[in-house]
C-alpha positions in Angstrom: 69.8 -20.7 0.2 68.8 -24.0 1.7 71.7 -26.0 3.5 72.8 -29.1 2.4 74.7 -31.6 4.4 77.2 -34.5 2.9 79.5 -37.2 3.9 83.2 -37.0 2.9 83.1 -40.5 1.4 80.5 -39.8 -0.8 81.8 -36.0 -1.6 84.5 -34.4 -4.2 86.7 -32.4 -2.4 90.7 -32.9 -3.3 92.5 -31.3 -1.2 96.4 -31.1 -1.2 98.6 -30.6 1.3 101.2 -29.0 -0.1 101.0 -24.9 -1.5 101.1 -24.9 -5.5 103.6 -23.0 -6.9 101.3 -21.0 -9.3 99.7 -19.5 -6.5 100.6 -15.8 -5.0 98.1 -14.8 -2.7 96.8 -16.6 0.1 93.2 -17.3 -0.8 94.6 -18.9 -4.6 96.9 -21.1 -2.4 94.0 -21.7 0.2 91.3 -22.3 -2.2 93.3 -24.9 -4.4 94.5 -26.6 -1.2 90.6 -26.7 0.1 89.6 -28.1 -3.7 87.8 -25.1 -4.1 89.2 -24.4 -7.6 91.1 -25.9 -10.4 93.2 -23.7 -13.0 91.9 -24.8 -16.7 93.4 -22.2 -18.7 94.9 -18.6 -17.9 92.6 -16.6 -15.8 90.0 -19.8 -16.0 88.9 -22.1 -13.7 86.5 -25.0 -12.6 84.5 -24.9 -9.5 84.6 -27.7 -7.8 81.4 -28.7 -5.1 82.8 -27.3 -2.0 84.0 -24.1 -4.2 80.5 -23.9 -5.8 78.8 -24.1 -2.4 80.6 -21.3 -1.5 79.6 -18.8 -4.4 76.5 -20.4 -4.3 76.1 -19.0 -0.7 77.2 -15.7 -1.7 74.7 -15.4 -4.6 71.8 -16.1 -2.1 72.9 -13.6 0.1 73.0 -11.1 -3.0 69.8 -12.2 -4.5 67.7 -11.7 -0.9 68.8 -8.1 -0.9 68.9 -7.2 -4.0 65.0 -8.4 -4.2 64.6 -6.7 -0.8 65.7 -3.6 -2.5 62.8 -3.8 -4.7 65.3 -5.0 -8.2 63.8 -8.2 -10.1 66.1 -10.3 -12.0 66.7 -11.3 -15.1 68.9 -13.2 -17.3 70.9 -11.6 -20.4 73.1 -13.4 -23.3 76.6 -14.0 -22.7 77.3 -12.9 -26.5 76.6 -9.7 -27.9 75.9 -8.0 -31.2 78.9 -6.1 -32.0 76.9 -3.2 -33.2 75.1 -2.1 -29.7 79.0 -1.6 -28.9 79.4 0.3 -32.1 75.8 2.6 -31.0 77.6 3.2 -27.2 80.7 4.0 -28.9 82.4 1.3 -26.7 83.3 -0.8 -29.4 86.6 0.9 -29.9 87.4 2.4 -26.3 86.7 -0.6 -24.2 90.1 -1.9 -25.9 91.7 -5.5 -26.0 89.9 -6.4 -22.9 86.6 -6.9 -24.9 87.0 -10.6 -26.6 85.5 -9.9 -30.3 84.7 -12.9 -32.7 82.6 -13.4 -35.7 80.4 -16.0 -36.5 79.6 -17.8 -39.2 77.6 -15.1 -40.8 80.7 -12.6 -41.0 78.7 -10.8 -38.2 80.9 -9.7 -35.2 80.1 -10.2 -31.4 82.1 -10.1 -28.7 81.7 -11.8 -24.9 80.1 -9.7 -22.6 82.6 -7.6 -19.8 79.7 -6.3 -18.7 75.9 -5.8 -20.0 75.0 -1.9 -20.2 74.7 -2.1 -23.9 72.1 -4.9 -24.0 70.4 -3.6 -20.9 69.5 0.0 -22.8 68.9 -2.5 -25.5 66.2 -3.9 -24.1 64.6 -1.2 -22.1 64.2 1.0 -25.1 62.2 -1.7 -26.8 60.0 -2.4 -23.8 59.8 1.3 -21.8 58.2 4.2 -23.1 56.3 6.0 -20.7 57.4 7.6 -17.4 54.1 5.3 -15.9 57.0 2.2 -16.3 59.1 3.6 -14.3 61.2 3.6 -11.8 62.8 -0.1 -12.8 65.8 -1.8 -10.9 66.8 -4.9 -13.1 69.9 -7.2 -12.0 70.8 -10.5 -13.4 73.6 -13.0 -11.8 75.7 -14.3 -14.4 79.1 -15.2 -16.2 81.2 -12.6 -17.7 85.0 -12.4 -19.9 87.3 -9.5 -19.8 90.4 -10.5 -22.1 93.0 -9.3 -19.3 96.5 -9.2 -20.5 97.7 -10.4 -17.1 94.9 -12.5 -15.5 96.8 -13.2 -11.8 96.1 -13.9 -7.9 93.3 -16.9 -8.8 89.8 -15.6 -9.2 90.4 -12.1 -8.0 92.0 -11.5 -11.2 90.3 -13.9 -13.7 89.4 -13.8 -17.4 86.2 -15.5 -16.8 84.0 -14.9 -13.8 80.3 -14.4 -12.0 79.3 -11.2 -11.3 75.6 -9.2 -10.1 74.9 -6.5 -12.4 72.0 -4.5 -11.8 70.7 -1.5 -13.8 68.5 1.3 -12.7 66.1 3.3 -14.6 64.8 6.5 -13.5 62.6 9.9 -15.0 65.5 12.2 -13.5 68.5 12.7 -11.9 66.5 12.7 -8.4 65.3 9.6 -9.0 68.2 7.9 -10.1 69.8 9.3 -7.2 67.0 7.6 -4.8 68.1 4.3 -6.7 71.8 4.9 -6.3 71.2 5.3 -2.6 69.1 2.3 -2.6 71.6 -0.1 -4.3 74.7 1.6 -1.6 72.3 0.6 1.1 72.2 -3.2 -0.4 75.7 -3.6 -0.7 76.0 -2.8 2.7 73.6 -5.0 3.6 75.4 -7.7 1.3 78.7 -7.3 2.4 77.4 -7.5 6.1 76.0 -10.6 5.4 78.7 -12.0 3.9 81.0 -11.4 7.0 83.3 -9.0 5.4 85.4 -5.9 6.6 85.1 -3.2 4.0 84.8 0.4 2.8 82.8 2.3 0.3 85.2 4.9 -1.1 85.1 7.4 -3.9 86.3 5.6 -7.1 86.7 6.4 -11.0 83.9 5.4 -13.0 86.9 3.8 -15.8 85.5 2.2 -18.9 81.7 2.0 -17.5 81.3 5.6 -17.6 79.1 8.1 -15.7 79.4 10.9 -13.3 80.0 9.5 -10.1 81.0 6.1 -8.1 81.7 4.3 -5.3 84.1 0.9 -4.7 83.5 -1.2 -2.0 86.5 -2.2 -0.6 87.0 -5.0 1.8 90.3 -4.1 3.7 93.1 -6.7 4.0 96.8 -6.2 3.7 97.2 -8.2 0.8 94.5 -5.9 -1.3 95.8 -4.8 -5.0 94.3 -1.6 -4.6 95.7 1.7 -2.2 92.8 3.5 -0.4 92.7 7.0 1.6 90.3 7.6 4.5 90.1 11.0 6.7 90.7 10.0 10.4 87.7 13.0 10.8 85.0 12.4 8.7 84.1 9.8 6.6 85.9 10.7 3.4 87.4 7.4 1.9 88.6 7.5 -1.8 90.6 4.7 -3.9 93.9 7.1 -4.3 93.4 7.5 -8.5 90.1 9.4 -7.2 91.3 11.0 -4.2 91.2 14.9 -4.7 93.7 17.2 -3.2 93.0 20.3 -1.7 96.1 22.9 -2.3 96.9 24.9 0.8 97.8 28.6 0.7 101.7 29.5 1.5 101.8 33.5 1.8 105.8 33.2 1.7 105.2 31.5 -1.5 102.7 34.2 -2.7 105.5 36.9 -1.2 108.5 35.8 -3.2 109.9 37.7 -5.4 110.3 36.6 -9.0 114.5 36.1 -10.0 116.2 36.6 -13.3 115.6 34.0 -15.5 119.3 31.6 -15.9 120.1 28.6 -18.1 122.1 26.4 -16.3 124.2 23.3 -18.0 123.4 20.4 -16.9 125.5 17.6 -18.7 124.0 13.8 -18.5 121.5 14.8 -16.1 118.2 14.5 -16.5 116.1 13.0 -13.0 114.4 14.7 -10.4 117.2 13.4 -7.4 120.2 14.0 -10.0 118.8 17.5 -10.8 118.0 19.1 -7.4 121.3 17.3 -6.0 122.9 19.1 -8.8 121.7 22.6 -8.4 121.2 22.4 -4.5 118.0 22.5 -4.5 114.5 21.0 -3.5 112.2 18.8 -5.6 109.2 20.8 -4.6 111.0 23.9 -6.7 111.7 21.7 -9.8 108.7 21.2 -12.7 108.8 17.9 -14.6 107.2 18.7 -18.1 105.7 15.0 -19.1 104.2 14.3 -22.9 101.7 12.5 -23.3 100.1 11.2 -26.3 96.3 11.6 -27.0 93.6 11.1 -29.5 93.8 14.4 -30.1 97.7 14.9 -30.0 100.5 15.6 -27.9 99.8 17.5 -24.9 102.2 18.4 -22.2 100.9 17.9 -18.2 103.1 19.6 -15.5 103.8 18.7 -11.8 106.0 19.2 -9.3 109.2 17.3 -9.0 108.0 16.0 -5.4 104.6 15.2 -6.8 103.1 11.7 -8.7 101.3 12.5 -12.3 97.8 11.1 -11.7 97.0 9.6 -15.6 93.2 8.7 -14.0 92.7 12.7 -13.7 94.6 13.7 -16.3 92.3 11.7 -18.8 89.2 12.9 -16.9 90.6 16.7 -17.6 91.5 15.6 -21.6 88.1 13.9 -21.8 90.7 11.8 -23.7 89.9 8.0 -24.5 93.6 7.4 -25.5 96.2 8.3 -23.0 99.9 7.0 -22.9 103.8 8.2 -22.1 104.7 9.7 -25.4 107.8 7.6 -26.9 111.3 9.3 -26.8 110.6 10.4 -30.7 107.5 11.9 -29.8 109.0 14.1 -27.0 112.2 14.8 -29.8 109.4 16.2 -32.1 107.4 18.3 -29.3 110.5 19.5 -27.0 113.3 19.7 -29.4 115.4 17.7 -26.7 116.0 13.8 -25.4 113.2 13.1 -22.6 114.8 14.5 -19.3 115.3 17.8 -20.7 111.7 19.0 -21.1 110.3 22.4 -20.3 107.1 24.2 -20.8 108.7 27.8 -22.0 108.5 28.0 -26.2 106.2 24.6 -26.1 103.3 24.7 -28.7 101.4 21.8 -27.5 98.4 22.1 -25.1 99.9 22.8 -21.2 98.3 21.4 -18.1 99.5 22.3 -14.7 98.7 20.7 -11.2 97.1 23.2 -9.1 100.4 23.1 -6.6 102.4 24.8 -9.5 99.4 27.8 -9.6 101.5 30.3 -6.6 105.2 29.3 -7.7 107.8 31.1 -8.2 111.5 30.5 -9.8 110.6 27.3 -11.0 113.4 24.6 -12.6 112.7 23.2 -15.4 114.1 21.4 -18.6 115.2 24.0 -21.2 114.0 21.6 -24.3 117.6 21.3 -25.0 119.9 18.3 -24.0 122.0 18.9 -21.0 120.2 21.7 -19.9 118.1 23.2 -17.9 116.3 26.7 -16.7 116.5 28.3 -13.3 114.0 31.1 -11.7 111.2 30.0 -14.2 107.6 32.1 -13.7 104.3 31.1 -14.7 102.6 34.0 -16.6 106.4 35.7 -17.6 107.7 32.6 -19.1 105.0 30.6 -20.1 101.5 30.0 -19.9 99.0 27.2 -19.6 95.9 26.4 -20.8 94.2 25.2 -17.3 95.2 24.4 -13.4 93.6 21.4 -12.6 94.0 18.7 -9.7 96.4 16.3 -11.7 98.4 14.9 -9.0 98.4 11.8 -6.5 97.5 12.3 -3.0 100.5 12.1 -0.5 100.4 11.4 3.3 101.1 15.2 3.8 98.2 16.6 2.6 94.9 16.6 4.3 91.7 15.6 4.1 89.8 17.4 0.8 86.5 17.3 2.9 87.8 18.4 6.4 91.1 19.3 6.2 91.7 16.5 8.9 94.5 13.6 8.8 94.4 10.9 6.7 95.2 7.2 6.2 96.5 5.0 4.1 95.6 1.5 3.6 94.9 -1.4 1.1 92.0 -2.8 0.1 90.1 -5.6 -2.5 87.6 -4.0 -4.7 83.9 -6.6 -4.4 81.7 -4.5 -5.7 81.2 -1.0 -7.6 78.4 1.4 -8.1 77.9 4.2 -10.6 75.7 6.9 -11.5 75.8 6.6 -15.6 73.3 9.2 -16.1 72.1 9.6 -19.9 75.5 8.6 -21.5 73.8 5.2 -23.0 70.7 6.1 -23.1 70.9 8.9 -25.6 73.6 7.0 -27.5 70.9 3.6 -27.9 68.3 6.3 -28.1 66.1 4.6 -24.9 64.0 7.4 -24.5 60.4 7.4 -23.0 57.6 10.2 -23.2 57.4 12.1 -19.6 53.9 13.9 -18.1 54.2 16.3 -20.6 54.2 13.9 -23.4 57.8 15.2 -24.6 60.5 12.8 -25.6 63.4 12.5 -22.8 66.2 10.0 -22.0 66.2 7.9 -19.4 68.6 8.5 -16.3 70.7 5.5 -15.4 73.1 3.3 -12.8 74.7 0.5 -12.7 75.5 -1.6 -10.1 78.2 -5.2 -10.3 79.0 -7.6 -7.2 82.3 -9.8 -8.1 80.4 -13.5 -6.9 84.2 -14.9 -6.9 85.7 -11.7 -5.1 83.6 -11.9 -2.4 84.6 -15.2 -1.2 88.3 -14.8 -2.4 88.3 -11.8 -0.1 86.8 -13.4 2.8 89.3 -16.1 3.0 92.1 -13.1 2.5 91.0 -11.5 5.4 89.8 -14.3 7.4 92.6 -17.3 7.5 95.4 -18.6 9.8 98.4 -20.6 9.4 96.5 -23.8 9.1 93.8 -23.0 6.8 90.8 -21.0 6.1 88.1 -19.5 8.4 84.8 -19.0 6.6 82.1 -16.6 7.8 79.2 -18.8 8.8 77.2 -17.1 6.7 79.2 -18.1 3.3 80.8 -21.2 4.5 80.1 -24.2 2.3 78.6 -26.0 5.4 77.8 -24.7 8.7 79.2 -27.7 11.0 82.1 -30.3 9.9 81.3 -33.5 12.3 84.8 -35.7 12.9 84.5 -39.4 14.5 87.9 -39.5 15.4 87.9 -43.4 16.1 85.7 -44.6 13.3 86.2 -48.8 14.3 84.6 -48.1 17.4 81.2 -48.5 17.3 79.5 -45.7 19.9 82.1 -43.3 18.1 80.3 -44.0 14.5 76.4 -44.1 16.3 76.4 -41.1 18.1 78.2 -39.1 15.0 75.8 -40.9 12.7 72.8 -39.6 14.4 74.3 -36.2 15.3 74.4 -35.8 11.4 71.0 -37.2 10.8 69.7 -34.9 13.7 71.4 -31.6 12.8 70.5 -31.8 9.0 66.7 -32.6 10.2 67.0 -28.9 12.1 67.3 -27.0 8.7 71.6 -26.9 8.8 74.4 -27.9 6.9 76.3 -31.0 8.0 80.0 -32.5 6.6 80.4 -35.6 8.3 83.8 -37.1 8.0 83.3 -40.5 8.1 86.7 -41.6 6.5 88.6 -44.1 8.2 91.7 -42.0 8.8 93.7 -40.6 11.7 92.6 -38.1 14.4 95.5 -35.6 13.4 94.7 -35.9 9.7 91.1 -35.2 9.8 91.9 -32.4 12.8 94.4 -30.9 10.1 91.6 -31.2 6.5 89.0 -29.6 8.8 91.4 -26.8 9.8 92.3 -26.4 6.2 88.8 -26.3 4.7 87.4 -24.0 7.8 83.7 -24.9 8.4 82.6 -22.7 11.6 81.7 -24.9 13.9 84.3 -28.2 14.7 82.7 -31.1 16.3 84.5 -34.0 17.7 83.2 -37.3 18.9 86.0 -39.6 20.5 86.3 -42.2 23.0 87.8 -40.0 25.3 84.4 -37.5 25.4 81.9 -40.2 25.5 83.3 -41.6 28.4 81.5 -38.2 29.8 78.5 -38.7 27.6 79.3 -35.8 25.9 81.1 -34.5 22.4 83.3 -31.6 21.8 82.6 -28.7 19.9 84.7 -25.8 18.9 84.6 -22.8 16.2 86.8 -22.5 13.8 87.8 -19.2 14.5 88.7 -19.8 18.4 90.5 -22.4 20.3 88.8 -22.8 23.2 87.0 -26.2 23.3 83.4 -27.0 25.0 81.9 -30.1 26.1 78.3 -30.6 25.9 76.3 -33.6 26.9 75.1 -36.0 24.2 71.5 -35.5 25.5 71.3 -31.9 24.5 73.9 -31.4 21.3 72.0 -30.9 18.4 70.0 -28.0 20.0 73.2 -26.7 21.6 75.0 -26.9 18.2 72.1 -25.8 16.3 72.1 -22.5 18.9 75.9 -21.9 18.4 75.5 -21.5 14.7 72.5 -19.6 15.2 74.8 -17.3 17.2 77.3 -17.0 14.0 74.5 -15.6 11.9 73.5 -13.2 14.3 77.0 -11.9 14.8 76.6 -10.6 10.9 73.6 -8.5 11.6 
């Protein structure tokens, strides 16, 4: 993206000094402050310049690598036919996040989340031989999900930009080449954009698909909980994270004890359980109901162990997953919810894998203020499968190496997935291979959240007194401050510093208002444009001006003389930093 300089006075940027209430997380307050943003509506915003400059940046970056990659853009409608979501079966299971509307014609649409449907839409009209492919397309464009809590400014929004790209390959070989292709990009991207981050294992959610990664910039403040080996480089957001069960031969070795009931009056939680039978939570089973699509079904883990509902839907296959309410658990159990058990239950079982070698289990009895001692799989009751239904802890190890691992947090900017055939046979996008024979295409997506990106930057890359952009996203590259603006060398040698400096190719914000020193040090602090430089009274008495980066205090004086080659070298530096 070319640069573009401007001169405060003739600029929109209103900033504010004070942090709005409304916001929680440090880029909302900082981008608000640095009139970046404006809140129109729930989950809505407007971008103002020096906000639009910034995504702008970002989008440049993604388009350059995306087109390196060999993808070629497009541009797809913002509204979509309600029946491609109806083909996909999506239409129903992508739930109240998808805005639906009908026009004036009765016919219903909805505002496009995301553009898979339209994509196969297209390619299945246009592509029907394998001589057409391999095809990357990718567009760079606006997008609505209805969420019910939108929060944290533009890292949660209703409305927002993303990069979605869509590959089309003959095979699964192929598609995997594109996959790795795209994972390269994002690196490349990410780089670019001076970010911190991670690919990890993720679930492929509502998209779909066998397999995918989230790229996770890492920062305290991130919404989501990530799990990296301290060995290899395993690194899974913790829904995904698989757990590897190690063998206990004492476990294996104990002998199996007489079944007991046991009263238990008023209590019904894992701590008031154990504490009341002297006991440990990794010998008690909690029996949960859930409700499904295709009924109740009950999913058993250890009392010491989280329910994972991300796995347990990927076991189900289950579109619909939810707590059952305390009827429903009345009508399965017999019992009040606390009380649950799997012996005498006629509902589909699950068990964690950790409950595969246990012996003399506890467990609810299915009837209030009770419970059963010295339960055995196999005696008691059975199950229909073992499966890994549980969250990852800090104990166990790594599912690749066995080696420690870590726990951190991290903000999702971009996601990749290897869809396979799931919309291609549902739209029917076939095309005729080397044998002449009828076969679906194979697959991927690939979105970059425009908003994230810079949202996360300024989360990981901030200070008490404002934000500190990578040069490489930053609005401008150089923020020029006359810090005596009556005095006449003071406005001359800024003046021509700016009109030299843009002239080299670079982005200049001149601050040519007529306020004080300590004001304008404190806005160009705030708004955190890389490279500071100061013209004063005090420096030209030296012949020289003073230049600093934003993210270091030490100060430099350079001679008048040679400044817009010395400043033009710095930033050059900055770039290079991000290769």
């Amino acid at each position: 993206m070319a640069s573009i300089s401007r001169r405060y006075s003739q600029f929109f940027i209103p900033t504010l000094k004070e942090v709005p209430a409304e916001a929680e997380i440090i880029s909302h307050q900082l981008m608000l402050r640095a009139g970046m943003i404006r809140k129109l509506a729930a989950g809505i915003y407007n971008y103002l310049p020096f906000g639009l400059m910034a995504l702008k940046k970002v989008e440049g970056i993604v388009r350059e690598e995306m087109d390196k990659a060999g993808a070629i853009e497009v541009l797809l409608p913002g509204v979509q036919p309600g029946d491609l979501w109806m083909e996909s079966g999506r239409w129903d299971y992508y739930g109240p996040e998808l805005l639906r509307f009908r026009d004036r014609h009765n016919r219903e649409s909805c505002l496009g989340p995301t553009h898979e449907e339209v994509i196969t839409d297209l390619v299945r009209r246009e592509i029907h031989s394998y001589k057409q492919l391999p095809i990357i397309l990718y567009q760079i464009q606006t997008k609505f999900r209805d969420e019910i809590r939108p929060r944290f400014g533009v890292m949660r929004a209703r409305e927002f930009t993303m990069k979605d790209a869509y590959s089309f390959d003959v095979d699964e070989e192929g598609s995997n080449r594109s996959y790795e292709r795209m994972h390269v990009a994002y690196e490349a991207i990410f780089r670019r954009c001076g970010l911190k981050f991670r690919a990890v294992e993720a679930d492929t959610g509502a998209i779909g698909g066998s397999f995918s990664h989230e790229f996770m910039v890492l920062s305290d403040t991130g919404e989501d909980d990530i799990v990296s080996c301290q060995n290899c480089n395993y690194a899974s957001n913790l829904e995904k994270a698989e757990v590897i069960v190690r063998e206990d031969d004492s476990r294996c070795a104990e002998r199996q004890k007489e079944l007991q009931v046991v009263d238990t009056p008023g209590i019904r939680t894992v701590d008031e359980v154990t504490e009341f039978l002297s006991v440990g939570p990794e010998k008690l089973v909690k029996t949960l109901i859930y409700q499904t699509e295709q009924g109740p079904i009950a999913a058993l883990v250890r009392g010491d162990h989280e329910l994972n509902e991300t796995k347990l839907r990927n076991v189900l296959n289950a579109q619909e997953l939810a707590m059952a309410d305390p009827e429903t658990v009345f009508d399965v159990t017999g019992a009040p919810m606390g009380f649950a058990g799997a012996i005498g239950l006629k509902v589909r079982k699950l068990a964690d894998f950790a409950l595969k070698e246990m012996k003399n289990m506890v467990m609810g009895a299915n009837e209030k203020d009770r419970h059963i001692v010295n339960v055995n799989e196999g005696r008691d009751f059975q199950v229909e499968q073992h499966a890994d239904l549980r969250m990852i802890t800090s104990s166990d190890l790594c599912p690749r190496c066995g080696g420690e691992l870590r726990f951190g947090k991290g903000i999702e900017v971009g996601h990749i997935f290897k869809l396979g055939t799931k919309y291609t046979k549902a739209l029917k996008a076939n095309f005729l291979d080397k044998n002449g024979e009828e076969t679906p295409i194979v697959m991927g997506c690939y979105g970059i959240g425009i908003e994230r990106v810079v949202a996360a930057a300024i989360e990981q890359s901030h200070d008490d007194n404002g934000i500190i952009f990578p040069v490489s996203i930053s609005p401008f590259e150089i923020t020029i401050l006359p810090l005596e603006l009556h005095e006449a060398r003071v406005r001359k040698v800024a003046e021509d510093l700016y009109r030299h400096l843009s002239d080299l190719g670079t982005g200049v914000f001149l601050d040519d208002r007529d306020e004080r020193p300590g004001f304008k040090l404190k806005d160009a602090d705030l708004l955190g444009i890389p490279v500071r430089v100061a013209v004063s009274v005090r420096t030209l008495k030296e012949d020289s001006i003073e230049i600093r980066l934003r993210s270091d205090p030490d100060v430099r004086l350079i001679p008048i003389n040679k400044a817009p080659e010395a400043i033009k070298e710095v930033v050059q530096g900055l770039y290079d930093s991000l290769k």
